[in-house]
C-alpha atoms as one frame of an Amber mdcrd trajectory, in Angstrom:
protein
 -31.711  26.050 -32.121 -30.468  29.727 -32.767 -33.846  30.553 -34.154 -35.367
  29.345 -30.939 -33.131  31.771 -28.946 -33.988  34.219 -31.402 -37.593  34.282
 -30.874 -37.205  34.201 -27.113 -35.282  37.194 -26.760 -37.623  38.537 -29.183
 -40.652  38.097 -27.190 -39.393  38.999 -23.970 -38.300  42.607 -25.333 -41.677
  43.146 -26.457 -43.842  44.094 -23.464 -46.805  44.339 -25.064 -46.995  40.968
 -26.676 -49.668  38.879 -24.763 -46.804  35.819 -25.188 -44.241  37.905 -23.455
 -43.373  36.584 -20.050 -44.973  38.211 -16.951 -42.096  40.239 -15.036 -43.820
  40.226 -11.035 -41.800  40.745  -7.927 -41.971  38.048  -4.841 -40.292  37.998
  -1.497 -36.793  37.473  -1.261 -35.172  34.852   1.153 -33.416  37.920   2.629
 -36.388  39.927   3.159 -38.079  36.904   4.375 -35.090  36.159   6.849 -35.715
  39.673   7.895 -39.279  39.631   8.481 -39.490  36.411  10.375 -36.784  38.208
  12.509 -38.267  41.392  12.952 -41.946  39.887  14.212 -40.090  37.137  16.655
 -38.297  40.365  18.076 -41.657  42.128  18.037 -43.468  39.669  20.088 -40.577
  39.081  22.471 -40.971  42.938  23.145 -44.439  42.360  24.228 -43.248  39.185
  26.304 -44.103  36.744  23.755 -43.103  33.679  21.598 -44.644  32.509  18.531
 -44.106  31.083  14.703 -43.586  33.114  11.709 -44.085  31.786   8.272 -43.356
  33.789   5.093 -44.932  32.855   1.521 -43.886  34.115  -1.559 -46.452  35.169
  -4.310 -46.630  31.943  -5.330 -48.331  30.854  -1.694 -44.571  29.365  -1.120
 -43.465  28.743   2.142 -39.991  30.581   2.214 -39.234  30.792   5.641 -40.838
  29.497   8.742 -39.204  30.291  12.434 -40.716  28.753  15.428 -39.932  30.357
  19.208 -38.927  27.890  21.937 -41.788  27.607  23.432 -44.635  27.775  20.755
 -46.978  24.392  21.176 -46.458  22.552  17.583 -49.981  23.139  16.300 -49.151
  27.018  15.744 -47.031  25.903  12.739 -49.404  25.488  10.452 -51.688  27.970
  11.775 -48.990  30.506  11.177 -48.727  29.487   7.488 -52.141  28.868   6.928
 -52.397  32.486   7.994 -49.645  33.736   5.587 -51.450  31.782   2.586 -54.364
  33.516   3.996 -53.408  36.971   3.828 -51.577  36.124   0.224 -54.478  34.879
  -1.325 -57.238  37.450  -0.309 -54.678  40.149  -0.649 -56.178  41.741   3.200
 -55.376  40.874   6.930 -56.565  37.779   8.355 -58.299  40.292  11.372 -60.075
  41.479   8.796 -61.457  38.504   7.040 -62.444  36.969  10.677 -64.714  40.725
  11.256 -66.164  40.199   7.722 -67.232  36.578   8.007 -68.344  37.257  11.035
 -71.107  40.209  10.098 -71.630  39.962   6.772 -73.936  36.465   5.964 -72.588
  36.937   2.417 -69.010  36.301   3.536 -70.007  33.679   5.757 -68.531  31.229
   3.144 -65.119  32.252   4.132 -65.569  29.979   6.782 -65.661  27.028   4.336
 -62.323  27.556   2.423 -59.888  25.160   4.049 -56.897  26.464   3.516 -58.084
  29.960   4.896 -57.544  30.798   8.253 -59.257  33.453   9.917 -57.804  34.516
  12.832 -55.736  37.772  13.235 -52.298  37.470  12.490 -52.027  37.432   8.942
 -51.001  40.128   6.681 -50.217  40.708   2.839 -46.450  41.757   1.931 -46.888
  44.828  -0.934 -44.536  46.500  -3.340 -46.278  49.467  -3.959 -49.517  48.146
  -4.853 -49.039  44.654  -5.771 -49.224  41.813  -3.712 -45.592  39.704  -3.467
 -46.085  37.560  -0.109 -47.662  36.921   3.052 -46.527  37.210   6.769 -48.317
  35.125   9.096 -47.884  34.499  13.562 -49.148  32.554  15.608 -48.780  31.515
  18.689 -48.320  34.524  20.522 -51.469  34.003  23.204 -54.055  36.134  21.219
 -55.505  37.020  17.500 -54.386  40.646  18.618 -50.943  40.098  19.568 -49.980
  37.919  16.457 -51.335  40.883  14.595 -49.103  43.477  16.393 -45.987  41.386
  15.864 -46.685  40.817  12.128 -47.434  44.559  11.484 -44.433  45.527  13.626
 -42.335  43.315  11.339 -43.950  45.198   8.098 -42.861  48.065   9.169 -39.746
  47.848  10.463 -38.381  45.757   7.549 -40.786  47.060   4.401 -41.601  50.207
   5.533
């Protein structure tokens, strides 16, 4: 068993051994608290309500906070967008703009677990990819956008 131990400690100290294990960053459930916080403040500024869902890197949902007056099908539209963002690693706006005019993105479209409406955005560290931030609900593409950037930058800077 000690030789076991051994060997793991082993390979994690070795960063450049293609066993090591992978050291990557992901949202926090503080930062996601925060986030979810910051765009539900965002979109009451603008006279507003919607759902916020956060994802980890993993496509996780780690939080999910849902305004008083949001109609129930937003929920999943505001993690779908999250996923979304996470996966492609751009904003949801942009996706929709692509599939839209470019007939080789068309297939987009065809991914079920996308969602292409605005409202979704990737969370970065730097330049790597650790979550995604996704609202809905708000009464337009544009407005979820604005409360999900506003978030981003008040809490990630």
């Amino acid at each position: 068993m000690q030789a076991a131990i051994t060997l793991g400690l082993a390979l994690a100290a070795t960063p450049h051994n293609p066993h090591a294990p992978l050291e990557q960053r992901t949202v926090s459930l503080a930062m996601a608290k925060a986030l979810a916080d910051a765009a539900l403040a965002s979109c009451r500024a603008i006279d507003r309500d919607a759902v916020v869902a956060i994802v980890d890197r993993g496509g996780n949902l780690v939080v999910l906070q849902r305004g008083d007056q949001v109609g129930p099908h937003n929920t999943r539209a505001a993690e779908r967008k999250a996923f979304t963002a996470l996966s492609t690693k751009t904003s949801t706006a942009s996706l929709a703009e692509r599939a839209a005019s470019d007939p080789g993105s068309r297939n987009l479209t065809s991914v079920a677990e996308l969602l292409l409406l605005g409202g979704g955005l990737p969370i970065r560290h730097g330049e790597e990819t650790i979550g995604g931030i996704g609202v809905a609900g708000s009464g337009s593409s544009a407005s979820d956008d604005h409360c999900a950037r506003a978030a981003l930058e008040q809490v990630a800077g």
